[in-house]
C-alpha positions as CSV (number, residue, x, y, z in Angstrom):
1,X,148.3,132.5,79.4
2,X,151.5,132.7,80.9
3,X,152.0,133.5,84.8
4,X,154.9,135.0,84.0
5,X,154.5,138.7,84.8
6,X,157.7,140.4,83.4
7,X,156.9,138.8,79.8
8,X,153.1,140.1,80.4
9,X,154.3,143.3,81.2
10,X,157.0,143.4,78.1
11,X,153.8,142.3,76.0
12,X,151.5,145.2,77.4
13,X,154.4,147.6,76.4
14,X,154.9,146.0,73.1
15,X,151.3,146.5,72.2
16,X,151.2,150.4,73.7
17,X,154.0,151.3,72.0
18,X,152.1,149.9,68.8
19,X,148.8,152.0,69.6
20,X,146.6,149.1,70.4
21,X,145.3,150.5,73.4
22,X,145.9,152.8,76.8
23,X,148.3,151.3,79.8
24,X,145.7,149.9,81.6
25,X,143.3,148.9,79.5
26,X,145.8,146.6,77.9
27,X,147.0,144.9,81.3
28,X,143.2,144.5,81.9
29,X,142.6,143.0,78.6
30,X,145.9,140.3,78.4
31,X,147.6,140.0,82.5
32,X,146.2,137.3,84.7
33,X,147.2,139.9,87.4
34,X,147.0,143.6,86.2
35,X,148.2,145.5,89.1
36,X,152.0,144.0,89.0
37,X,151.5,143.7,85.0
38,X,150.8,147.6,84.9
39,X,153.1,148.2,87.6
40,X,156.2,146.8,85.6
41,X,154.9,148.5,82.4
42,X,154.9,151.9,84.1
43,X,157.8,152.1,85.2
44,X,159.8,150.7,82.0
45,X,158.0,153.3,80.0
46,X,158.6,155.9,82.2
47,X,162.5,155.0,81.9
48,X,162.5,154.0,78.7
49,X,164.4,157.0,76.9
50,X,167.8,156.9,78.6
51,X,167.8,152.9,78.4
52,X,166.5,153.0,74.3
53,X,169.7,153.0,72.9
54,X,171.9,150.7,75.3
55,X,168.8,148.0,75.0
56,X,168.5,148.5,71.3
57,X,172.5,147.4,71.3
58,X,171.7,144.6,73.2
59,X,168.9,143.1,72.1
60,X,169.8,143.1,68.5
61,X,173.5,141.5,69.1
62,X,174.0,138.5,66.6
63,X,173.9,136.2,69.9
64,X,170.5,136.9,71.1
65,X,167.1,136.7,70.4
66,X,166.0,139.0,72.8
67,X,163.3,141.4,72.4
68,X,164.0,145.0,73.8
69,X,161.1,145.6,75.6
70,X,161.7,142.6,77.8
71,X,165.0,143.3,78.4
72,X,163.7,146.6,79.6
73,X,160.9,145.7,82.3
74,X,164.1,143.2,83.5
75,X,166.3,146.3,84.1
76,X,164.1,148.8,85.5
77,X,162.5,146.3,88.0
78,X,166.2,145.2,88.8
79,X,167.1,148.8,88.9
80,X,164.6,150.7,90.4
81,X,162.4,147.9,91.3
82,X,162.3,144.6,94.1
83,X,165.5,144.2,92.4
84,X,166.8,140.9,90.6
85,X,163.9,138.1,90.8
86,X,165.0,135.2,92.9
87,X,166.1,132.2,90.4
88,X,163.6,129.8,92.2
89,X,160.4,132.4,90.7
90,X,158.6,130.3,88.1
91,X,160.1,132.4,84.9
92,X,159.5,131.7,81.0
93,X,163.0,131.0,79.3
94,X,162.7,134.2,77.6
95,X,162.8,136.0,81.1
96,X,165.9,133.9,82.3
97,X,167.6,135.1,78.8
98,X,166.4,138.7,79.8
99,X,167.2,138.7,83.2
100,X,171.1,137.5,82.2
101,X,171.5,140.3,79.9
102,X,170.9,142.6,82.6
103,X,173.1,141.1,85.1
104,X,175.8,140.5,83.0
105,X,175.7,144.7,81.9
106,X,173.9,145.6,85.0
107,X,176.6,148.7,85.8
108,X,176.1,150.3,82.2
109,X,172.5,150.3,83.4
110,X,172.9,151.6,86.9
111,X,174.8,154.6,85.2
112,X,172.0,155.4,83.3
113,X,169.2,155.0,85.7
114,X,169.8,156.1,89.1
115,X,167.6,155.0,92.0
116,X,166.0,158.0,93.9
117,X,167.1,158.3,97.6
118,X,164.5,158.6,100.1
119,X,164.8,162.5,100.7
120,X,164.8,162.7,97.0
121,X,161.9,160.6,96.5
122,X,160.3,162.8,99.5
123,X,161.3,166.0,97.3
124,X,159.9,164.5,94.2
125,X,156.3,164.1,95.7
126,X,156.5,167.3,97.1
127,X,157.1,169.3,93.5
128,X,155.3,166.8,91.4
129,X,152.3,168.4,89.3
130,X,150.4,165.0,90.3
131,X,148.7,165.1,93.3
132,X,148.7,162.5,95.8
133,X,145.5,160.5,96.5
134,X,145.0,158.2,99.2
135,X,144.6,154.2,98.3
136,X,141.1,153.5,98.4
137,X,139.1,150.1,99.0
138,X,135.3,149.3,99.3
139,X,134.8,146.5,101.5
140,X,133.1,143.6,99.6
141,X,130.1,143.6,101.6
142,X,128.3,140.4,103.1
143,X,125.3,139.7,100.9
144,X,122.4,138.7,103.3
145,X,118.5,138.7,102.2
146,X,116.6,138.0,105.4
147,X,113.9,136.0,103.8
148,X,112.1,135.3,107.4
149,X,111.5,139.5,107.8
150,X,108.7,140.6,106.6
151,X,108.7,144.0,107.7
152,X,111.4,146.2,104.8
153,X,112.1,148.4,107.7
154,X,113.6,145.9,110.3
155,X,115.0,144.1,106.9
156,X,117.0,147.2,106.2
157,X,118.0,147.9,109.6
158,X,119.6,144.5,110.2
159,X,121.3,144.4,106.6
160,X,122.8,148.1,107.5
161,X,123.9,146.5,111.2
162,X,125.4,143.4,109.2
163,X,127.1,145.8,106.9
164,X,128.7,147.7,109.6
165,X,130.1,144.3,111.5
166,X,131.7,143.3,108.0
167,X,133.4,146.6,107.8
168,X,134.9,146.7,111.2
169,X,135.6,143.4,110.8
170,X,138.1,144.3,107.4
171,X,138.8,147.8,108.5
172,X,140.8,146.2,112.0
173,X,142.4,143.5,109.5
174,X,143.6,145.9,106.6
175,X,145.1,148.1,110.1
176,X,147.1,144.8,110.9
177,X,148.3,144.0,107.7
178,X,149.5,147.8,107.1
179,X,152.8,149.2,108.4
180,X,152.3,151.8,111.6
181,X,153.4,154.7,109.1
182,X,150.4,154.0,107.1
183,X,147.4,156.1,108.1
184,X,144.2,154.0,107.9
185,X,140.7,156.0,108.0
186,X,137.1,155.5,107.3
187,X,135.7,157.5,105.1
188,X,132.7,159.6,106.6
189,X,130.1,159.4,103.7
190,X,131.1,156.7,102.2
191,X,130.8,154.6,104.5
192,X,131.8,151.7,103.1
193,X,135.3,153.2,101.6
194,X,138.6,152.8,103.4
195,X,141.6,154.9,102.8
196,X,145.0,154.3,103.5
197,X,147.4,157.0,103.0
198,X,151.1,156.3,102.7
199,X,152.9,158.9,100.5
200,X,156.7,157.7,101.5
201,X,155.9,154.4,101.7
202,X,156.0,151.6,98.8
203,X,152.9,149.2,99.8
204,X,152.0,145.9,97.7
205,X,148.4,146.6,97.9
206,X,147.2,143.9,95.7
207,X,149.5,141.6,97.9
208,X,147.3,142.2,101.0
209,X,145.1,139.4,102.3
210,X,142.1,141.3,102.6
211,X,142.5,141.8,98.7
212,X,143.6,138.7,98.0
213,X,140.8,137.2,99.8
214,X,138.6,139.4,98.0
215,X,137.2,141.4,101.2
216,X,138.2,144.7,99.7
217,X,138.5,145.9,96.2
218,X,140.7,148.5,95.2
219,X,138.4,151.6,93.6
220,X,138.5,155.0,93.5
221,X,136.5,156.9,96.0
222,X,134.9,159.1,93.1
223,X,133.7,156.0,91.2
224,X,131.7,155.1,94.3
225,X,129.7,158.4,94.2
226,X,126.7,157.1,91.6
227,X,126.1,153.7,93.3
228,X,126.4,155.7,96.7
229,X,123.8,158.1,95.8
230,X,121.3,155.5,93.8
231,X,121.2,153.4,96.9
232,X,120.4,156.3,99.2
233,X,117.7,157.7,97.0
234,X,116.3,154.0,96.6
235,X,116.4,153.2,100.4
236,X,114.4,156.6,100.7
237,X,111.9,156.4,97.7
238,X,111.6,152.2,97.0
239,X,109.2,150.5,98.9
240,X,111.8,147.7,99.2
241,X,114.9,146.7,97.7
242,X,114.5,142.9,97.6
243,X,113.5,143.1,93.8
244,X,115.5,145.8,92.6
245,X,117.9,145.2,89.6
246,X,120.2,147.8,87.8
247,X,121.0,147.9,84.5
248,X,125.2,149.4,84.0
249,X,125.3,150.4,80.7
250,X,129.2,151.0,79.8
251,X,130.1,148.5,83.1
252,X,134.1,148.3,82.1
253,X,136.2,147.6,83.9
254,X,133.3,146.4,86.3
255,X,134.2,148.8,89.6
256,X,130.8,150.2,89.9
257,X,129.3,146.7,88.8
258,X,130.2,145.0,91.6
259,X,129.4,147.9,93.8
260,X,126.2,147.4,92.2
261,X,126.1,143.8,93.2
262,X,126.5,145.3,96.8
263,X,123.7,147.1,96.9
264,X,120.9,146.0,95.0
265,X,119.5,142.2,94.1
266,X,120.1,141.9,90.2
267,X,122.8,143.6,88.2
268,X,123.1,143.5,84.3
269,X,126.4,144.4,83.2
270,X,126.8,145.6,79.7
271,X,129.9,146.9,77.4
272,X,130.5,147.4,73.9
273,X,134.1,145.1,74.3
274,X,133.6,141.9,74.2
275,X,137.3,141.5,75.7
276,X,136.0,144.0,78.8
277,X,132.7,141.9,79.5
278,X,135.2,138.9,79.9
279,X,137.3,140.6,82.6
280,X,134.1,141.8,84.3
281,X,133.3,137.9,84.0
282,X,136.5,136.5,85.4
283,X,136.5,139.4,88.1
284,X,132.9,139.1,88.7
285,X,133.1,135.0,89.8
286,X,136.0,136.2,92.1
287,X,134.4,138.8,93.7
288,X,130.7,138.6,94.2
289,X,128.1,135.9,95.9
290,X,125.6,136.2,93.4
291,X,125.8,133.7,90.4
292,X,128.1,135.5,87.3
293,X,126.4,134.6,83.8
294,X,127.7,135.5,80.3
295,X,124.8,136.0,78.5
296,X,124.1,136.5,74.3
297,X,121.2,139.1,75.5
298,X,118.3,139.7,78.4
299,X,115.2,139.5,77.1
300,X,113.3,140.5,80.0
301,X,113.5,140.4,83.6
302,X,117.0,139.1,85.6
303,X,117.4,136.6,87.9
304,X,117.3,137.2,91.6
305,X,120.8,137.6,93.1
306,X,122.3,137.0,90.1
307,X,125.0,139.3,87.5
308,X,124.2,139.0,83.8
309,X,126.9,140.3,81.6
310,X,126.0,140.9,78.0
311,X,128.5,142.8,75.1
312,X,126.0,145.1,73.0
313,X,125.8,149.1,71.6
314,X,124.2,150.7,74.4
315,X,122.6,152.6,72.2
316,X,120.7,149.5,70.9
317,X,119.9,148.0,74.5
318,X,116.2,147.8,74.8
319,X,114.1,147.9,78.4
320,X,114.4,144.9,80.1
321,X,112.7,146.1,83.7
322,X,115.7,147.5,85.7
323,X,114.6,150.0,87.9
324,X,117.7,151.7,88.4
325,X,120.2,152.2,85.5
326,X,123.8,153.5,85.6
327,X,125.2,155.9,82.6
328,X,128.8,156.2,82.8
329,X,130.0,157.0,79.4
330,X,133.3,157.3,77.5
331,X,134.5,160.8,78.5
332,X,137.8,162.4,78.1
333,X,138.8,161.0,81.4
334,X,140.5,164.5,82.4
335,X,139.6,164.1,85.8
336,X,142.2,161.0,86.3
337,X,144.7,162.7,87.7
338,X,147.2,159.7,87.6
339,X,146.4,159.0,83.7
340,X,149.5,159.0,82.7
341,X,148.9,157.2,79.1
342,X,149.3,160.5,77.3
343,X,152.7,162.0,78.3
344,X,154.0,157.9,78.1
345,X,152.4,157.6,74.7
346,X,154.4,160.8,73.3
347,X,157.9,159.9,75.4
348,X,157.6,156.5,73.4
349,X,156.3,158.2,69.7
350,X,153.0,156.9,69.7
351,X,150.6,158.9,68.0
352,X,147.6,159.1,70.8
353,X,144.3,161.8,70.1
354,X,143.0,163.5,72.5
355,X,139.3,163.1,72.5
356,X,137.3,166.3,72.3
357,X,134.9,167.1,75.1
358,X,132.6,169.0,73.0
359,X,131.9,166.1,70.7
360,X,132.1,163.5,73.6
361,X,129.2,165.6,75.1
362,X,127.4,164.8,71.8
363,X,127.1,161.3,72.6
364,X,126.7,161.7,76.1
365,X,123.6,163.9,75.4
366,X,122.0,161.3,73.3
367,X,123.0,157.6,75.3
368,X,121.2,159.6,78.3
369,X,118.3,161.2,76.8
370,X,118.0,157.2,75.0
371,X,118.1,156.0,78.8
372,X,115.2,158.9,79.7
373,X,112.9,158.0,77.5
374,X,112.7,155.1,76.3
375,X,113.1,152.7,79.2
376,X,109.6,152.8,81.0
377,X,110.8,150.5,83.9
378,X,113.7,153.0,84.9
379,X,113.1,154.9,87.9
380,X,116.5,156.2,89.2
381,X,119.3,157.0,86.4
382,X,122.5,158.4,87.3
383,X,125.0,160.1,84.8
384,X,128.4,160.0,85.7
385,X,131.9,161.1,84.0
386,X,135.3,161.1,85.2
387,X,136.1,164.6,83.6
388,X,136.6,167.9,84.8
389,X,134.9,170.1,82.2
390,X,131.3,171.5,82.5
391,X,130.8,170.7,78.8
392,X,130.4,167.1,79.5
393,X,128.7,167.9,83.0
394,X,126.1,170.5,83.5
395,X,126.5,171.1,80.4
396,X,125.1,167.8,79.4
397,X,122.2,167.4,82.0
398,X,121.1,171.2,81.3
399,X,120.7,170.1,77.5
400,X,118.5,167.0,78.8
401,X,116.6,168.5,81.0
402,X,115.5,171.1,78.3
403,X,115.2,169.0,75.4
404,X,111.9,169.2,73.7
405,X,110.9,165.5,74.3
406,X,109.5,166.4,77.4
407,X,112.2,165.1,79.8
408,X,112.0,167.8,82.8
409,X,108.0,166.7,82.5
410,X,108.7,163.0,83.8
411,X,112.6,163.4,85.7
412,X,113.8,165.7,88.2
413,X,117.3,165.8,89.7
414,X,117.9,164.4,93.0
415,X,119.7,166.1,95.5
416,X,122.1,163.3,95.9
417,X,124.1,162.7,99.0
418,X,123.3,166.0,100.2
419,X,126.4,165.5,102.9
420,X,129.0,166.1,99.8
421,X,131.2,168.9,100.3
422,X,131.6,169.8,96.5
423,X,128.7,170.2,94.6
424,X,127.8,170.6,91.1
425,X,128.1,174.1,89.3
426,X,125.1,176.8,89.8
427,X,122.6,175.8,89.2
428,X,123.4,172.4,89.4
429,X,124.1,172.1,92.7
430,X,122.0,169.1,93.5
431,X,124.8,167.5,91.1
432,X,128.1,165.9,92.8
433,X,131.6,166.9,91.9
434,X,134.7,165.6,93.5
435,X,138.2,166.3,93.0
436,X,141.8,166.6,95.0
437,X,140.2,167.9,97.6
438,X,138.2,165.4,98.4
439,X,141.3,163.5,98.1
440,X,140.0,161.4,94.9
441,X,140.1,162.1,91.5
442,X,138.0,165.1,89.5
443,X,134.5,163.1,89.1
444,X,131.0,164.4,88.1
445,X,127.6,163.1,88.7
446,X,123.9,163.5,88.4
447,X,121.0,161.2,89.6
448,X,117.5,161.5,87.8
449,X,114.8,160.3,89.8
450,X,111.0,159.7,87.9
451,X,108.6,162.3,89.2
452,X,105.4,159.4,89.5
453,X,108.0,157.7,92.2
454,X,108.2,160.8,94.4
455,X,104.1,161.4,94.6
456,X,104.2,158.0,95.8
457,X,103.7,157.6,99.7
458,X,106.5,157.0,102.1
């Protein structure tokens, strides 16, 4: 694979503009570094239509080669970008040829695209339907097991105290790296969450050392919520969580994975794309202590401190002894307020569906009634969606809860992180919701705890 990251990028919008997949997804699937990679691709697609016809011109002139979309990530990052990439950057031939073009026609460009001043830039974020959402990062947690502690109690109490140290420790060095307009807090549940707000500013996060370094991951806050609230019922209802292994059933792109790796001693990471369970492999060996495995299948049991990733139908994974398993289905992801796949898909003429949330509920309904009843070991399941619409919600737990296989007789809801400003529609309200006003994205989630595990003593 090339390190080139203007030809990845022209690739990614290549293949979007074909229909093989959304924005992201894509850079995820075929850049070595998807933040930049989607970064160039956003912005050529979102200037594509004033540039189509000039570039078109260009690109098929009897003396070049050239194919459009690369000359297009070349002019919009020249344009409205870091500008013109220093000659000395390692660049494929094709990128040179690109990046010529540009230059030699570069005022017939900057009289199609204009670059926004700053008060009109200021003006744009102010009357733009998209809200703005902090950055936020979860600190990549020191791992440490106390073997020599006996007691679960002190164990927890020094692994919480290490915890806090390791936060600090990054929150003071993100604070240095940052520029003093950028706002830097803590956020007050999730504790382990930074969030840096900058809405003027243009900030290389995935340049910063503490992400480089891989002592904080980029997430979103509302992502965090399930493996927040699993670990706080767990901590309150597990004896211990030396042994504890989750199971994360549709784990891509691998955020709550290794959140899960956090947390908990054993994490098995599964998703129906085999392409997506080798980005969760490459990211996992990068980002977390434990030992990263691809794996044909878990027959039973994982290793200790250890993440096993396997590619299977979740609706054919069998028990394997996880105690705690995480349900985050497709969904029609309407609670992404920066999803901007759909509007670039019909500026470029690609025919995208919209998936239904009434038939995505279908399948919701059935992965996690699969997940309720036939996985014995399970003791805490959460249900999660990044979607705004009760169907695939409440909706979806209230038709668990009352199906006929006896569901509400073994699982009852937890009342998860009861500090949570937004809860869950009456009368779900021991449910989680988040949205802009939490300063995340729109977010939904449920956490099922087995009844036999709350009879047990303290």
């Amino acid at each position: 694979m090339t390190n080139d990251v203007f030809l990845q990028a022209a690739d990614v919008v290549r293949d979007f503009r074909a229909g093989k997949g959304g924005l992201k997804a894509l850079c995820y699937a075929r850049a070595s570094q998807p933040g930049p990679v989607y970064a160039l691709a956003l912005r050529a697609l979102g200037h594509a239509d004033p540039l189509k016809d000039t570039i078109s011109r260009l690109a098929n002139a009897d003396d070049t080669t050239l194919e459009h979309n690369h000359v297009l990530v070349m002019a919009t990052e020249a344009l409205l970008g870091d500008g013109v990439p220093h000659r000395r950057r390692r660049l494929e031939g094709s990128t040179r040829d690109a990046l010529r073009i540009v230059k030699t026609h570069m005022p017939e460009f900057a009289c199609l695209l204009k670059k926004p001043d700053a008060t009109s830039a200021k003006s744009h974020n102010a009357t733009s339907a998209t809200p703005y959402l902090p950055r936020a990062f979860r600190v990549n947690l020191d791992k440490r097991e106390y073997p020599e502690i006996n007691d679960e109690a002190d164990r927890m109490r020094l692994t919480l105290e290490a915890e806090e140290q390791c936060i600090l420790r990054v929150q003071d060095q993100l604070q240095n790296e940052l520029p003093p307009e950028a706002k830097l807090t803590r956020h007050p549940i999730l504790r382990d969450f930074l969030l840096v707000s900058a809405p003027d500013l243009k900030i290389p996060f995935h340049n910063l050392w503490v992400v480089k370094t891989n002592q904080a991951v980029m997430q979103s806050l509302a992502s965090g919520l399930p493996l927040a609230a699993l670990r706080e019922a767990a901590i309150k209802l597990l004896p211990s969580l030396k042994n504890v292994c989750v199971l994360d059933v549709c784990a891509a792109p691998g955020s709550k994975t290794f959140q899960a790796c956090n947390y908990f001693s054993g994490v098995h990471a599964n998703d129906l794309d085999r392409r997506r369970c080798e980005i969760i492999l490459r990211r996992g060996k990068e980002l977390v202590s434990t030992k990263a495995v691809r794996s044909a299948n878990v027959v039973a049991g994982l290793p200790i401190n250890s993440l096993v990733i396997t590619s299977n139908d979740a609706l054919r994974l069998k028990d394997t002894g996880c105690q705690i398993i995480v349900c985050d289905p497709t969904c029609s992801s309407s609670g992404i307020y920066s999803n901007k796949d759909a509007s670039l898909a019909e500026a470029a003429g690609v025919a995208k569906t919209h998936a239904d949330p009434a038939e995505l509920s279908q399948f919701q309904i059935k992965l996690l009634t699969k997940f309720l009843t036939k996985f014995p070991s399970a003791l805490l399941v959460s249900y999660s969606t990044c979607s705004i619409h009760s169907v695939e919600n409440e909706d979806v737990v209230a038709a668990v809860m009352e199906d006929e296989t006896g569901i509400s007789k073994e699982w009852e809801l937890w009342n998860a992180l009861p500090e949570w400003p937004l809860r869950g529609k009456k009368p779900y309200t021991c449910c989680l919701r988040a949205d802009k006003r939490q300063k995340t994205d729109g977010f939904f989630a449920a956490i099922f705890v087995r009844k036999s595990l709350l009879k047990r003593p303290s």
